[in-house]
C-alpha positions as a Markdown table, in Angstrom:
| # | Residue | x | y | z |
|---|---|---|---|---|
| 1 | Unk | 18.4 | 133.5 | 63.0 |
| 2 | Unk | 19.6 | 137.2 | 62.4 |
| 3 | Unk | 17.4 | 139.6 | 60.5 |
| 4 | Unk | 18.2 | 141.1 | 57.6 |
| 5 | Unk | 18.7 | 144.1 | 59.1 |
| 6 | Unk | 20.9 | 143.3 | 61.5 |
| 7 | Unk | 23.6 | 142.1 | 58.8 |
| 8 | Unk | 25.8 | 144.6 | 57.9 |
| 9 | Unk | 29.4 | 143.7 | 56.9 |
| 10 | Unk | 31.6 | 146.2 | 57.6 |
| 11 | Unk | 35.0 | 147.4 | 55.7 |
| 12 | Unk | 36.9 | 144.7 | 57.2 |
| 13 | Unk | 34.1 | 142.1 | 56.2 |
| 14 | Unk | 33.0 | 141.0 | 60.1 |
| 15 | Unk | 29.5 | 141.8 | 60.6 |
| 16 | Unk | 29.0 | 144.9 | 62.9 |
| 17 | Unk | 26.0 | 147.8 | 63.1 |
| 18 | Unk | 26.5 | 150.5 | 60.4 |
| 19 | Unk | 27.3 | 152.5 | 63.4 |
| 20 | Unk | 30.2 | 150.6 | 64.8 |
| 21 | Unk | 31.1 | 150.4 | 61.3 |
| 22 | Unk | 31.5 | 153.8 | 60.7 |
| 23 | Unk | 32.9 | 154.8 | 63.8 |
| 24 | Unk | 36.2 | 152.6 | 63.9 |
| 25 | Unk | 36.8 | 154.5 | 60.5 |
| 26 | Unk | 36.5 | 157.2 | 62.2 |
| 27 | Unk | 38.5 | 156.8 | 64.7 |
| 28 | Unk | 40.9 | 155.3 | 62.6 |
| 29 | Unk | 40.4 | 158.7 | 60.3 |
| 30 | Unk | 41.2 | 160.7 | 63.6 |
| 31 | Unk | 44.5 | 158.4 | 64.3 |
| 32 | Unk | 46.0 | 158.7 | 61.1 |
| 33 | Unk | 45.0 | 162.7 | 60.2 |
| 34 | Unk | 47.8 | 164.5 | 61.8 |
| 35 | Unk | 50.9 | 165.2 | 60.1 |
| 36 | Unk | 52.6 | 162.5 | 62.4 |
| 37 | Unk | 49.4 | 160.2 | 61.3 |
| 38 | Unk | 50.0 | 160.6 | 57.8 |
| 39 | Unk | 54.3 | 160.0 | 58.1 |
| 40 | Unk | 53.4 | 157.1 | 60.5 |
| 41 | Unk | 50.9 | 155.0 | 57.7 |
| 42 | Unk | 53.3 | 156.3 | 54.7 |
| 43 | Unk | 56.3 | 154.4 | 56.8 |
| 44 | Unk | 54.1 | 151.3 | 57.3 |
| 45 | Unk | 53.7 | 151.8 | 53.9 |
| 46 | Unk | 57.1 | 151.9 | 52.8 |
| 47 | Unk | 57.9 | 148.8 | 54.5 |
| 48 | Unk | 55.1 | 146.7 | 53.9 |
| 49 | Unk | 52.7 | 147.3 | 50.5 |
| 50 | Unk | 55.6 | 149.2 | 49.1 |
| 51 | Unk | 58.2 | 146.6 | 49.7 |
| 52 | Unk | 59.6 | 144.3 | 47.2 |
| 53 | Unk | 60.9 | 140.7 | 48.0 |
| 54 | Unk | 63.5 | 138.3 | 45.7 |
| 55 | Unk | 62.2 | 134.9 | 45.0 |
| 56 | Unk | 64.6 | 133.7 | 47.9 |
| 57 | Unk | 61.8 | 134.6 | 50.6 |
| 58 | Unk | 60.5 | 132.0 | 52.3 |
| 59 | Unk | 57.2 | 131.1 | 52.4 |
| 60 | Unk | 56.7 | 131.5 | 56.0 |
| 61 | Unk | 58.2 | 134.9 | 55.7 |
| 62 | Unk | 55.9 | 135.8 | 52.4 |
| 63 | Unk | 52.9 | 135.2 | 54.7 |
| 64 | Unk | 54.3 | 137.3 | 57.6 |
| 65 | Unk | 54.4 | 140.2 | 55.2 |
| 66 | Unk | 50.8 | 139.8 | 53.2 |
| 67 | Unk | 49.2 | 139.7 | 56.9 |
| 68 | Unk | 51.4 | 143.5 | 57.5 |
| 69 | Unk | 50.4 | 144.3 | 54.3 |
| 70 | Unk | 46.1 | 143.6 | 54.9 |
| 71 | Unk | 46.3 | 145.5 | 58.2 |
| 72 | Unk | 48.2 | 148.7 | 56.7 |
| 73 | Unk | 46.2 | 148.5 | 53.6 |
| 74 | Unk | 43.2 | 147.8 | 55.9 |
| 75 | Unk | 43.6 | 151.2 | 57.9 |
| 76 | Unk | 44.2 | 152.9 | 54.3 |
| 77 | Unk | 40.5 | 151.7 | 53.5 |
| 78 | Unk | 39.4 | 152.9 | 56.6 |
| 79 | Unk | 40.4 | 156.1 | 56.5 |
| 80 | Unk | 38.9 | 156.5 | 52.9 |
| 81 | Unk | 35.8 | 155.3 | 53.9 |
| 82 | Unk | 36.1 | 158.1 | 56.4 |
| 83 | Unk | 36.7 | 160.6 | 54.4 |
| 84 | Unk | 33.4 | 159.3 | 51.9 |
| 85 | Unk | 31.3 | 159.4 | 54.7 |
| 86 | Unk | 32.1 | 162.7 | 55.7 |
| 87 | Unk | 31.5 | 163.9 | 52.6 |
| 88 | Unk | 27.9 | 162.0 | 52.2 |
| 89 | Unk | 29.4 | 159.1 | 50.2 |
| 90 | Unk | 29.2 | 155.8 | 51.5 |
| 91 | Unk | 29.5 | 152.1 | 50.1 |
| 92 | Unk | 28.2 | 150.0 | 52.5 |
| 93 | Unk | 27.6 | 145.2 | 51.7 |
| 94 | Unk | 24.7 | 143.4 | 52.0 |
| 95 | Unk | 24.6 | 140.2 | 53.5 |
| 96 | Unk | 25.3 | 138.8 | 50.0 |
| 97 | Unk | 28.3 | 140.6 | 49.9 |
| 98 | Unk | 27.2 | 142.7 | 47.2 |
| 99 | Unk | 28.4 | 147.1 | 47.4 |
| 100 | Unk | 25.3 | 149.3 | 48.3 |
| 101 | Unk | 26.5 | 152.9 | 47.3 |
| 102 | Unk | 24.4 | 155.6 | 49.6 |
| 103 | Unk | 23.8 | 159.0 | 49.9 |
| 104 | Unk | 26.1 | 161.5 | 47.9 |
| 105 | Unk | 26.5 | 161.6 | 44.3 |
């Protein structure tokens, strides 16, 4: 049985250390920071939570683009919570799944 405080669901919702946690944003915040970063996840963007579809797309196809649409709006989240960490803001879950805001105003 895991302790208490060894639960800590990160921004993706898989349980991983605050520290592990943090530091994929991070990373992630680092990746996508550059002028190239930021063209690069405002094309994946464009073509994913930007796009619209007709009613003719199929429903394999529909599923195809919500699982491109998570992952770009997944790194998005990311490097927000980045940027609120670096600035002393941080929401962080409980085990419950409930938002702890800490540090910062």
């Amino acid at each position: 049985m895991q302790t208490q405080t060894s639960k800590h669901l990160g921004v993706d919702g898989y349980p991983r250390s605050q520290d592990a946690d943090h530091k994929i944003s991070k990373d992630l915040a680092v990746t996508f920071s550059s002028p190239s970063g930021v063209a690069t996840l405002q094309y994946l963007k464009s073509i994913t939570i930007e796009a619209i579809t007709g009613a003719n797309i199929s429903s394999d196809e529909l599923r195809h683009l919500e699982g491109q649409r998570y992952l770009v709006a997944l790194i998005a989240k990311r490097v927000q919570h980045a940027e609120r960490i670096s600035h002393g803001r941080n929401i962080t879950t409980d085990s419950n799944g409930r938002n702890i805001s800490t540090g910062g105003n």
